[in-house]
C-alpha positions as CSV (number, residue, x, y, z in Angstrom):
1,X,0.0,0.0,0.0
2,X,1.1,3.2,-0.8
3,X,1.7,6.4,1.3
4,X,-0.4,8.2,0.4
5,X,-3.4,5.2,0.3
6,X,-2.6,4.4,3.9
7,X,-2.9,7.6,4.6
8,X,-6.6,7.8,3.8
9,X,-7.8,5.0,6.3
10,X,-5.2,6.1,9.0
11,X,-7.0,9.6,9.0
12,X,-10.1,7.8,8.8
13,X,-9.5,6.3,12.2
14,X,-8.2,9.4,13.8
15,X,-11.2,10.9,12.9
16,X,-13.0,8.6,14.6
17,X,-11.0,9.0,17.7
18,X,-11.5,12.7,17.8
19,X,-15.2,12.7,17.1
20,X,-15.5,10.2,20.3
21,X,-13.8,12.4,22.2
22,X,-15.3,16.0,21.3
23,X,-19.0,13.7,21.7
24,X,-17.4,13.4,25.0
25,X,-16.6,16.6,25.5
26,X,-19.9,17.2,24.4
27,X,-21.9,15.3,26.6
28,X,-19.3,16.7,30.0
29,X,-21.3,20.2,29.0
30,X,-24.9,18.5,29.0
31,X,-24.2,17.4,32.8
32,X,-24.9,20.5,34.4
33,X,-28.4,20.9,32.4
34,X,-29.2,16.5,32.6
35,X,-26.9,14.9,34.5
36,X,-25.1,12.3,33.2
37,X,-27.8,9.7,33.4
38,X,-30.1,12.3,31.5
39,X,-27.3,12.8,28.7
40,X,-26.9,9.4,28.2
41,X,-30.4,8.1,27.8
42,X,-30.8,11.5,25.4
43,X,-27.4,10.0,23.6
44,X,-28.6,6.3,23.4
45,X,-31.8,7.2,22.3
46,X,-31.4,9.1,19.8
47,X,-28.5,7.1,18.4
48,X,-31.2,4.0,18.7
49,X,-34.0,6.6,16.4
50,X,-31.3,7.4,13.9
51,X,-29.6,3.5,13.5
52,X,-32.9,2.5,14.0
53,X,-34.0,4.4,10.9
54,X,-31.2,3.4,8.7
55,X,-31.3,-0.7,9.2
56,X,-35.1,-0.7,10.3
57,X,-34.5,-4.1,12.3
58,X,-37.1,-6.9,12.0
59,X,-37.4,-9.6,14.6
60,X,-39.8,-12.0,12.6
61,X,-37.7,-15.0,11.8
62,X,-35.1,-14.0,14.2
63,X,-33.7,-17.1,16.6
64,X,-34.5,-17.1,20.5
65,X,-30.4,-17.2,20.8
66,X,-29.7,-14.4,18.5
67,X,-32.8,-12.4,20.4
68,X,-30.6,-13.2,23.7
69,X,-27.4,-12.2,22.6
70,X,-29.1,-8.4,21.1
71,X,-30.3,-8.6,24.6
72,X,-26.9,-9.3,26.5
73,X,-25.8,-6.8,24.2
74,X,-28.0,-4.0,24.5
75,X,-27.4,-4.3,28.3
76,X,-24.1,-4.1,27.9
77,X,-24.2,-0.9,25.8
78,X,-26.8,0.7,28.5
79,X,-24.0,0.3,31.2
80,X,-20.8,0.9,29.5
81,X,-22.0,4.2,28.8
82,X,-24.2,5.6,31.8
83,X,-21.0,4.2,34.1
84,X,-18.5,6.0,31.6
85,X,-20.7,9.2,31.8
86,X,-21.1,8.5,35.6
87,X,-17.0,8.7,36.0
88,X,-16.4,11.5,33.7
89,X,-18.5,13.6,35.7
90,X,-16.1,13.0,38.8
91,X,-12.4,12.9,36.7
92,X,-11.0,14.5,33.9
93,X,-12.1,13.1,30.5
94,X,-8.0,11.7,29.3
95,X,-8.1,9.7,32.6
96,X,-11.5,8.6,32.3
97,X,-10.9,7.1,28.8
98,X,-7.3,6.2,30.1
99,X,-9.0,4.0,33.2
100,X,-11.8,2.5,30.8
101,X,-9.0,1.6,28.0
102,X,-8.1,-1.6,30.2
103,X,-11.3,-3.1,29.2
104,X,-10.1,-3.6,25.3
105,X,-6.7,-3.9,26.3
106,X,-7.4,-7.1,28.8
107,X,-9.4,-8.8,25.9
108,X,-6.1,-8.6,23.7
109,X,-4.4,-10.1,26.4
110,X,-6.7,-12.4,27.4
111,X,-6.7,-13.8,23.2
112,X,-2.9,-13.9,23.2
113,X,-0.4,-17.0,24.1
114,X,2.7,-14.9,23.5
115,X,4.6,-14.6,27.2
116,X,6.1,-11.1,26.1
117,X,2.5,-10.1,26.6
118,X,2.8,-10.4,30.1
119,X,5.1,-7.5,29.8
120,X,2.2,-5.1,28.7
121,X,-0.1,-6.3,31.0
122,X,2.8,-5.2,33.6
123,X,3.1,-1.6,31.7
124,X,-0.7,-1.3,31.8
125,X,-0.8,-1.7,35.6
126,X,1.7,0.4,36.3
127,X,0.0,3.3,34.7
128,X,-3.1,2.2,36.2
129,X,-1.6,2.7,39.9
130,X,-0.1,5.8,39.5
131,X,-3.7,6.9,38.4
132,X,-5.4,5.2,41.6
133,X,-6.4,7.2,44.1
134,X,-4.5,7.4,47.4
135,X,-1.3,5.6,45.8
136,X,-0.1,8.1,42.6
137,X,-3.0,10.2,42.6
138,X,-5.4,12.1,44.5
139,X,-8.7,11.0,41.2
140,X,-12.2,10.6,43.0
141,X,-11.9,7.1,44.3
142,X,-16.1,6.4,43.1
143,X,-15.3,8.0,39.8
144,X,-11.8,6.0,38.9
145,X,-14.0,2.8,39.5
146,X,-16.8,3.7,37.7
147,X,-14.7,4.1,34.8
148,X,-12.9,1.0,35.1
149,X,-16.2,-0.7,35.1
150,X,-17.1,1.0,31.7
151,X,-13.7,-0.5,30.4
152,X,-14.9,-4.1,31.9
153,X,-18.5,-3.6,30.0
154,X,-16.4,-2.4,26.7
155,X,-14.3,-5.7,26.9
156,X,-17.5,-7.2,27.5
157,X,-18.9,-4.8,24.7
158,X,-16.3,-6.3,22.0
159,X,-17.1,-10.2,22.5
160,X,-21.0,-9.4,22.6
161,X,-20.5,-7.2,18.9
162,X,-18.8,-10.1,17.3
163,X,-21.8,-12.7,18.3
164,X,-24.2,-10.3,17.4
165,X,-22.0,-9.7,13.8
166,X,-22.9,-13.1,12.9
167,X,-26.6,-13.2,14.7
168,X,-27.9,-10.6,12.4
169,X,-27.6,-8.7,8.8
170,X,-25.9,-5.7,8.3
171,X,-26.9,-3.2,11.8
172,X,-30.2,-5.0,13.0
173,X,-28.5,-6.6,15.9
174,X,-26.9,-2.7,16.8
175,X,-29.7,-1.5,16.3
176,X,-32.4,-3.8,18.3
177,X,-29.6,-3.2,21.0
178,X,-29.6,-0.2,20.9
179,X,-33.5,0.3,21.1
180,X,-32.9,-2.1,24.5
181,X,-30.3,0.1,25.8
182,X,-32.6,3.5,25.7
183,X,-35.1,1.1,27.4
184,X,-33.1,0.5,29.7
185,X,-32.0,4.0,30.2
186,X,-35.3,5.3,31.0
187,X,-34.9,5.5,34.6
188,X,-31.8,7.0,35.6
189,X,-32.8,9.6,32.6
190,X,-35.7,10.6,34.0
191,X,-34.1,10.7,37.5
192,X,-31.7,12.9,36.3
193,X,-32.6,14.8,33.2
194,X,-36.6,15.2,34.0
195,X,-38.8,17.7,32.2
196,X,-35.1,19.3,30.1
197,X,-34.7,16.2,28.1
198,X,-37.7,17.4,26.2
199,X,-36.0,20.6,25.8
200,X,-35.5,21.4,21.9
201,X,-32.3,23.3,22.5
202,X,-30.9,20.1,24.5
203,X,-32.4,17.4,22.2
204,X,-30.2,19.1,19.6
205,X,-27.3,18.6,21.6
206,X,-28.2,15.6,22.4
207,X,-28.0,14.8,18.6
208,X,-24.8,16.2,17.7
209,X,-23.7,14.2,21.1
210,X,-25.4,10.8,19.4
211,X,-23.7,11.7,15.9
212,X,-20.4,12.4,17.2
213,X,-19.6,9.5,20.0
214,X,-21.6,6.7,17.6
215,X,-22.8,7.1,14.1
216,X,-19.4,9.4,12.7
217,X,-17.2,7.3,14.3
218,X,-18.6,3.9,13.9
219,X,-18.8,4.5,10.2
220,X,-15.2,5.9,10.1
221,X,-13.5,2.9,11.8
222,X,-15.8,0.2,9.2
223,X,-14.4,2.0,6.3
224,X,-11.0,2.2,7.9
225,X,-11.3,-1.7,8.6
226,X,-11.4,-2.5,4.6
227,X,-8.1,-0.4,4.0
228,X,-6.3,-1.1,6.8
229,X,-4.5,-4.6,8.7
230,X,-6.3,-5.0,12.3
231,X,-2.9,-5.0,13.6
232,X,-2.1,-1.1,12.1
233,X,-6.1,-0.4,13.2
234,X,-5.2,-1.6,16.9
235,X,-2.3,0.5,17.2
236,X,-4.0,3.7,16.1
237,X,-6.7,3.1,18.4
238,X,-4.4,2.7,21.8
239,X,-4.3,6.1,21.0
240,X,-7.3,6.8,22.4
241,X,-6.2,7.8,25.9
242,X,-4.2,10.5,24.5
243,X,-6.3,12.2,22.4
244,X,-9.1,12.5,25.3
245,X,-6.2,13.6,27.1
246,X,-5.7,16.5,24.4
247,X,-9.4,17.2,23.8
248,X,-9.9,17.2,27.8
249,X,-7.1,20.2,27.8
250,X,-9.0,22.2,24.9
251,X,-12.4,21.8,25.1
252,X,-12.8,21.8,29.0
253,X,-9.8,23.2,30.2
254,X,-8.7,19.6,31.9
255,X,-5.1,20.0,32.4
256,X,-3.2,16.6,33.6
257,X,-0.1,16.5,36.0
258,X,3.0,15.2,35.5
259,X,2.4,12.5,37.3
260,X,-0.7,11.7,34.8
261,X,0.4,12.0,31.9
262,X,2.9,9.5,32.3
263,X,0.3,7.3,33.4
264,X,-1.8,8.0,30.1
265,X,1.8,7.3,28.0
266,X,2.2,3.9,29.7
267,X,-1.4,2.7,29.3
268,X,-1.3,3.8,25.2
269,X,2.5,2.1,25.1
270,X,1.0,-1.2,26.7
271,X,-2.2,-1.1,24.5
272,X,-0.1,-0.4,21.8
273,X,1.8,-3.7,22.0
274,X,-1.1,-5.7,22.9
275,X,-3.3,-4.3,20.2
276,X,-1.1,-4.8,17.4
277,X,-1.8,-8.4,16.7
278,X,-5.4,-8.3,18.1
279,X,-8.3,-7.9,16.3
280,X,-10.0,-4.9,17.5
281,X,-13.7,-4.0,17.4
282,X,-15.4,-0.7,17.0
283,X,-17.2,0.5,20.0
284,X,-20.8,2.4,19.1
285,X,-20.3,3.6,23.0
């Protein structure tokens, strides 16, 4: 491949990162007015209305198995992102997405029988202590864990997606999980976002919050996935971390200490080398 036709699907992927992360960055602005349980039902939702729309999911004919697994998944989906929304409210978004990285990072791992692995796994955790509270960092305790159990639903998140790939057609399993998820969501949105979710100013965001953290970059990272090896698309997604890091600094003024950031550096140099020979799914959270 040439230079310049890499080049295409590598941009592609960045892309992707950086939409997440300004949908992110989005969403941290919404909290004051919803709540993060509000933003995320309003984000699920409407991500639900507009995949909904495009694959227009039928379950006639459907199996009882494949109905269980869009099931497992849509629950899955539901909490990965109201406990990642729950943590970002409490710590900055780099270390948020930093802490929920592990998720992705332990199902490389887990799918690898090299030994050298080991030695990310090691790199990983010690980027992940000096980000614990009370050891290398003074991070809300509830908050660190809450995003930690966003990266354990994301792990969960990727071997649910690949089922679900081979369940349905094309998006009908996304998007009957999806539709699940907002379901699912009602609740804690109500609880928190009440009366403003019906706000048309805030539905709007709520929109651009669902296009930006799902539809853009889910569609970015498919098309990057027929140019690129999964190996190269792996790599640019450990990433990830940084760029929220980045995005964090600009968009909300999060600044990260020393102390931090080298945290964030060994976490993307550990997924970086675990990633590389993995095969790496898309998150739509």
């Amino acid at each position: 491949m040439s230079s310049q036709r890499q080049a295409y699907p590598v941009a592609l992927v960045l892309g992707g990162i950086v939409s997440v992360q300004i949908g992110a960055a989005f969403a941290f602005e919404l909290f004051d007015r919803l709540g993060p349980g509000g933003t995320v039902f309003l984000r699920v939702t409407l991500a639900a209305l507009v995949v909904g729309a495009v694959w227009r999911p039928r379950v006639r004919g459907v199996s009882r198995d494949a109905m269980r697994q869009a099931a497992a998944f849509g629950f899955t989906l539901a909490a990965m992102n109201w406990s990642f929304y729950e943590g970002l409210e409490r710590v900055p978004l780099g270390i948020a997405v930093t802490l929920e990285f592990v998720g992705p990072l332990g199902v490389a791992v887990a799918g690898s029988r090299r030994p050298r692995d080991l030695l990310w796994v090691a790199t990983a955790a010690a980027g992940i202590l000096l980000l614990s509270p009370g050891l290398g960092s003074d991070l809300d305790a509830t908050g660190a864990a809450l995003c930690l159990l966003a990266g354990a639903f994301w792990a969960a998140y990727i071997i649910l997606s690949e089922r679900v790939g081979r369940s349905f057609a094309d998006g009908q399993g996304l998007a009957l999980a999806l539709a699940l998820g907002a379901v699912l969501l009602v609740p804690v949105g109500i609880a928190d976002g009440g009366a403003a979710l019906l706000e048309p100013e805030l539905l709007a965001a709520g929109l651009a919050v669902a296009l930006l953290s799902s539809a853009i970059p889910y569609s970015l990272e498919l098309e990057a996935l027929r140019r690129l090896p999964r190996a190269t698309f792996g790599v640019l997604m450990s990433l990830e971390p940084a760029v929220a890091a980045m995005v964090g600094f600009i968009a909300l003024g999060q600044g990260v200490g020393a102390g931090e950031a080298l945290a964030i550096g060994l976490v993307v140099a550990a997924s970086a080398g675990a990633l590389r020979s993995a095969a790496v799914v898309p998150r739509d959270g």
